[in-house]
C-alpha positions as CSV (number, residue, x, y, z in Angstrom):
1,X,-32.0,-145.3,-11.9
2,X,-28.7,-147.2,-13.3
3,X,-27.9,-144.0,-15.1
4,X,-28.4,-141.8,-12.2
5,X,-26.0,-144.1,-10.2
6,X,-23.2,-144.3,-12.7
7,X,-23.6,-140.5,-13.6
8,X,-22.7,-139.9,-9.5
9,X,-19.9,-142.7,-9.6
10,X,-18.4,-140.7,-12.3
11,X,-18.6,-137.0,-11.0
12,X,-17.3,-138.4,-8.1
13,X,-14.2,-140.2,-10.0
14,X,-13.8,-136.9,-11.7
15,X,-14.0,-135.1,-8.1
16,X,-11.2,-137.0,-7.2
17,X,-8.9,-137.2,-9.8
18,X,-8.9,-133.3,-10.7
19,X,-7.8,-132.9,-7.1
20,X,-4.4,-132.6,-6.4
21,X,-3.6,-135.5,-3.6
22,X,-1.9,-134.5,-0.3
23,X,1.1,-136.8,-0.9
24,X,2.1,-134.7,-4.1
25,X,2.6,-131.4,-1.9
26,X,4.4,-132.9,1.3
27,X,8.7,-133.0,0.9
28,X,11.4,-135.7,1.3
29,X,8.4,-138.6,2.0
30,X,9.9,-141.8,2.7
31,X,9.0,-144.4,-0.1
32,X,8.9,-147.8,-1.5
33,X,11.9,-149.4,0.7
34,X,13.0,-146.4,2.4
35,X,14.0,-147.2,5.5
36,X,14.6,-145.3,9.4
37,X,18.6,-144.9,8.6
38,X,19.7,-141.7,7.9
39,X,19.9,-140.5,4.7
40,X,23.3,-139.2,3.6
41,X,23.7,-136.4,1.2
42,X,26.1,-136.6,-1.7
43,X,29.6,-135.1,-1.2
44,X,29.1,-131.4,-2.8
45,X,31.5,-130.9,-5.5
46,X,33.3,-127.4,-6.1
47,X,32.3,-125.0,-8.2
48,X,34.3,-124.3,-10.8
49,X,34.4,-120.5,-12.0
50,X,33.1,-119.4,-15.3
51,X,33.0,-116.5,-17.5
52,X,30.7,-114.0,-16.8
53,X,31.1,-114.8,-12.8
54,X,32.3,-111.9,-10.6
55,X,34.4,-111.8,-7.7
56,X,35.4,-110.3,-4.6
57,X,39.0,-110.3,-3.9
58,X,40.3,-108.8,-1.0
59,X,44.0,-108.5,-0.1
60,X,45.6,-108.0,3.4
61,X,48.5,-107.6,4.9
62,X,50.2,-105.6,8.0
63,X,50.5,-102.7,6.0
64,X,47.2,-102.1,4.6
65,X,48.6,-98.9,2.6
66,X,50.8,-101.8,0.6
67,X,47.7,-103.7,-1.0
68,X,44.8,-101.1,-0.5
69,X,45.1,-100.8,-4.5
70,X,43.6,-104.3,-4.8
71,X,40.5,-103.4,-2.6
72,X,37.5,-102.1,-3.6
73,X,36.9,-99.8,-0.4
74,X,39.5,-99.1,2.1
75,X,36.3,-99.2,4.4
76,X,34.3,-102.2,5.7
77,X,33.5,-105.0,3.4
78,X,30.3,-105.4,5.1
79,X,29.0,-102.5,3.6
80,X,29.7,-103.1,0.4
81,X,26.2,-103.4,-1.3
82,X,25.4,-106.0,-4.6
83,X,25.6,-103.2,-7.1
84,X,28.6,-102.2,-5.6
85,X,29.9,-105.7,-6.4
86,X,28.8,-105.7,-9.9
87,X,30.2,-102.2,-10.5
88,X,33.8,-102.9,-8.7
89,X,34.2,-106.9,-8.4
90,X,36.4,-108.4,-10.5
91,X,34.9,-109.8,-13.5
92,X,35.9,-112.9,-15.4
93,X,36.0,-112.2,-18.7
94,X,35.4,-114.0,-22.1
95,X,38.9,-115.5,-22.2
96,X,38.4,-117.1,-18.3
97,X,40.6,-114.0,-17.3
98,X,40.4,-111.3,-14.2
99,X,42.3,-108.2,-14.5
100,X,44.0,-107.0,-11.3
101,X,46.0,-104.5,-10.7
102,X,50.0,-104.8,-10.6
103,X,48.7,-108.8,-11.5
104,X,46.9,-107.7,-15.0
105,X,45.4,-110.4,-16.8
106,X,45.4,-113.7,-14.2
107,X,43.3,-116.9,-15.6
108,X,40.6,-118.3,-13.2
109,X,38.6,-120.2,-15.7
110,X,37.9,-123.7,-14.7
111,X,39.8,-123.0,-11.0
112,X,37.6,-123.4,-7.5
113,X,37.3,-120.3,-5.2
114,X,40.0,-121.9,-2.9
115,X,42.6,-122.6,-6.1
116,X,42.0,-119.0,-7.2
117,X,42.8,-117.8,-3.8
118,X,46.2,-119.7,-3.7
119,X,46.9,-118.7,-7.6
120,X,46.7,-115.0,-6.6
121,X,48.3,-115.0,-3.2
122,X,51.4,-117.3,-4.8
123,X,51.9,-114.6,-7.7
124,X,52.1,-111.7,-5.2
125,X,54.6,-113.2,-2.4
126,X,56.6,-114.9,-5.4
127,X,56.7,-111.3,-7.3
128,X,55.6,-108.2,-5.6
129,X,55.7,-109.1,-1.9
130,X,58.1,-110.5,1.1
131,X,57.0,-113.5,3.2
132,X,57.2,-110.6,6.2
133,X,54.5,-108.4,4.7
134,X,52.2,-110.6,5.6
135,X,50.0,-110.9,2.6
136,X,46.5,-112.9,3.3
137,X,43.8,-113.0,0.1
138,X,40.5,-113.5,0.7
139,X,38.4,-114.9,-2.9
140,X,34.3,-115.3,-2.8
141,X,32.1,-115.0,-5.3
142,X,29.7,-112.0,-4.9
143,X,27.1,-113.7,-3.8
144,X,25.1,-116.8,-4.9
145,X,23.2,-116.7,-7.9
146,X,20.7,-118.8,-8.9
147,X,17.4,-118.0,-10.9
148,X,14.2,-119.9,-10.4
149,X,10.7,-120.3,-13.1
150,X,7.8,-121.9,-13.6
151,X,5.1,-122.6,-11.1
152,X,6.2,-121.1,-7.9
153,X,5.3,-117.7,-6.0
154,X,8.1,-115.7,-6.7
155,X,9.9,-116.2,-10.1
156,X,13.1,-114.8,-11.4
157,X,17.0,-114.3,-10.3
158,X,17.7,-114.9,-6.8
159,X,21.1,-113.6,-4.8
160,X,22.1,-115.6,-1.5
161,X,25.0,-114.3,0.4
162,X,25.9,-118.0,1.6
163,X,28.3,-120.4,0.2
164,X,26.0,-123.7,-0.1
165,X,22.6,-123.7,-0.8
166,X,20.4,-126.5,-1.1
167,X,17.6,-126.7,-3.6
168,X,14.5,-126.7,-0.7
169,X,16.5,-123.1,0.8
170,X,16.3,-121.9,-2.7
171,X,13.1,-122.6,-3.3
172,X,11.4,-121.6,0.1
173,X,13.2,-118.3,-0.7
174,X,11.6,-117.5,-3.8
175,X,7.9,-118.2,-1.8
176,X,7.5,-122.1,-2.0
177,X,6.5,-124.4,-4.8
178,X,2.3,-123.2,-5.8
179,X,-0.4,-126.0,-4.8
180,X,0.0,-126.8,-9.1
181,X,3.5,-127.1,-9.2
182,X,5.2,-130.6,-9.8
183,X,7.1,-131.5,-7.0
184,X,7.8,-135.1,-7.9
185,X,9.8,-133.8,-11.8
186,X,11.6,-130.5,-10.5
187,X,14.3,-129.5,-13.4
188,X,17.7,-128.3,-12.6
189,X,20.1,-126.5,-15.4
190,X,23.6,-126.4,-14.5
191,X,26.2,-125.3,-16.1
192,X,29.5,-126.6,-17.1
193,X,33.0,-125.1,-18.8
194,X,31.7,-127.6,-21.8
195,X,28.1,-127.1,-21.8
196,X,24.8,-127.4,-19.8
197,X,23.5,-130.5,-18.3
198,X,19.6,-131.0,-17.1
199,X,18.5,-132.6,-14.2
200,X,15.6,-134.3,-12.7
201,X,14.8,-134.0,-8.6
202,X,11.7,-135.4,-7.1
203,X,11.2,-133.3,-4.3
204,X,8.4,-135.6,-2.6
205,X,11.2,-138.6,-2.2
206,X,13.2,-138.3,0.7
207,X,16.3,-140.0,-1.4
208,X,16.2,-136.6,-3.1
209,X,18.8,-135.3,-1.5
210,X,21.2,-138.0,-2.7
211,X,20.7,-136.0,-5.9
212,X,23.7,-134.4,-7.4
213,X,20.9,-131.3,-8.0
214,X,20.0,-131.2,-4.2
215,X,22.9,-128.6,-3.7
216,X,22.8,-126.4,-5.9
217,X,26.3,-124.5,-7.7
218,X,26.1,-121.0,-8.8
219,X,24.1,-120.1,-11.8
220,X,21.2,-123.0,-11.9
221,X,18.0,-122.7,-13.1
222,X,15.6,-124.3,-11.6
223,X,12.1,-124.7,-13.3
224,X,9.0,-126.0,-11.8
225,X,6.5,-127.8,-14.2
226,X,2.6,-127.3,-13.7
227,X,0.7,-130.6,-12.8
228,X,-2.5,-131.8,-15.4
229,X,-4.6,-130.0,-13.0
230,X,-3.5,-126.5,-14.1
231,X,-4.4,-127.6,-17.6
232,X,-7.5,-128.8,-16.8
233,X,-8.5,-125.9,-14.7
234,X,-10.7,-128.4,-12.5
235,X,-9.4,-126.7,-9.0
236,X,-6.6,-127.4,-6.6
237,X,-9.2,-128.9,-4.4
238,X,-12.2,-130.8,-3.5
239,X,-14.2,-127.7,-2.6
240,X,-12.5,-125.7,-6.1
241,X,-13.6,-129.0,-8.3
242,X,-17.0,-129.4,-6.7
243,X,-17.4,-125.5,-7.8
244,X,-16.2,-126.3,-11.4
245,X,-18.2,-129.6,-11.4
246,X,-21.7,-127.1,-10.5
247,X,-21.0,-124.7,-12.7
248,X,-20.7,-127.2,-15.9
249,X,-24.0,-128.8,-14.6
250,X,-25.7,-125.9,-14.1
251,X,-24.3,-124.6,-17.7
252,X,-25.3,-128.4,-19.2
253,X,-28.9,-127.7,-17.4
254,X,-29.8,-124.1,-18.8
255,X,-28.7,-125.1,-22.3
256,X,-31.1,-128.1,-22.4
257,X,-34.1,-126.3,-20.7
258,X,-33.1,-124.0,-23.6
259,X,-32.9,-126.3,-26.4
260,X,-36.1,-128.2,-25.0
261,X,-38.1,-124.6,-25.5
């Protein structure tokens, strides 16, 4: 009868603990000392171009016949698809450099979108244009890159035509984190001038976003570990584990009826 009795306790411990508990799926709890203030968010920090990164630069002025060589279409800029940005952005290359046209080689590498916008528009008024002409430069980068792996629904490179996205937006936009996914270790890549840095974001912790990974710059990777359960293969829940937990019984039963033959 003991036996019986500790052989329940058990399968029901095992029930429990192959389960994966609500509190690991739900975002931004409030823990520990948490308290009703607001939470503020970390000032964002610009993002500072890199090689490889490819730009739109657009370049007005009263006469548009004076600067349409720097555009990429003399039509809308709206209709300018993400290929079309690939093909006819401006690229910077290995050496931090974009070539432009009349500019040649200018060096972005290390600059913020706003810096690289005052860079260009002070080398055309100072060389090539009058104050009266009216030059205005526009600088974004073609869209927001970011690429996401591990256990989510929709892996791989993402493109967000926004200029700040947080890591929640990012995620719901590649299908949400999967029911095995660790929310509370979330890694973030980022990459610097001097080298890549890794960070760690519990996304169940409302203090989250006080994480200098909660906004994310251009070019992270963001990976999603799997929890033990995945490993185990015991089921996401109760009803999945009881399954698993009748099958192994009913296997551990027709082996012995076997055996006892």
């Amino acid at each position: 009868m003991n036996n019986r009795i500790f052989i329940i306790v058990l399968l029901i411990g095992f029930l429990f603990t192959s389960c994966v508990p609500t509190q690991d799926l739900i975002y931004l709890q409030k823990k520990g000392d948490s308290s009703n203030n607001l939470i503020n968010t970390i000032a964002i920090k610009p993002y500072r171009l890199q090689t490889n990164d490819i730009l739109s630069i657009t370049v007005k002025a009263i006469d548009p016949k004076l600067v349409e060589i720097f555009n990429m279409e003399s039509g809308s800029q709206a209709a300018i698809s993400e290929q079309t940005l690939y093909l006819k952005g401006y690229s910077v290359d290995d050496h931090g450099n974009v070539r432009m046209p009349i500019l040649g080689e200018v060096n972005v590498l290390g600059y913020t979108i706003e810096e690289t916008r005052q860079k260009i528009e002070t080398l055309l008024l100072n060389n090539h244009f009058k104050a009266e002409a009216g030059v205005y430069v526009t600088v974004k980068l073609s869209g927001f890159r970011y690429t996401v792996n591990g256990e989510v629904a929709s892996t791989g490179t993402k493109v967000l035509y926004q200029d700040k996205v947080n890591i929640l937006e990012a995620i719901a936009n590649s299908g949400d984190i999967n029911m095995t996914g660790n929310r509370k270790d979330v890694k973030v890549i980022r990459q610097f001038p001097q080298g890549a840095e890794t960070f760690s974001i519990d996304l169940t912790d409302s203090k989250a976003m006080q994480s200098p990974c909660y906004y994310l710059q251009p070019n992270d990777y963001i990976y999603v570990k799997p929890l033990k359960q995945k490993s185990w293969g015991t089921g996401k829940t109760g009803i999945e584990s009881l399954g698993t937990i009748i099958t192994i019984l009913s296997l551990a039963t027709t082996t012995f009826l076997l055996l006892k033959k």
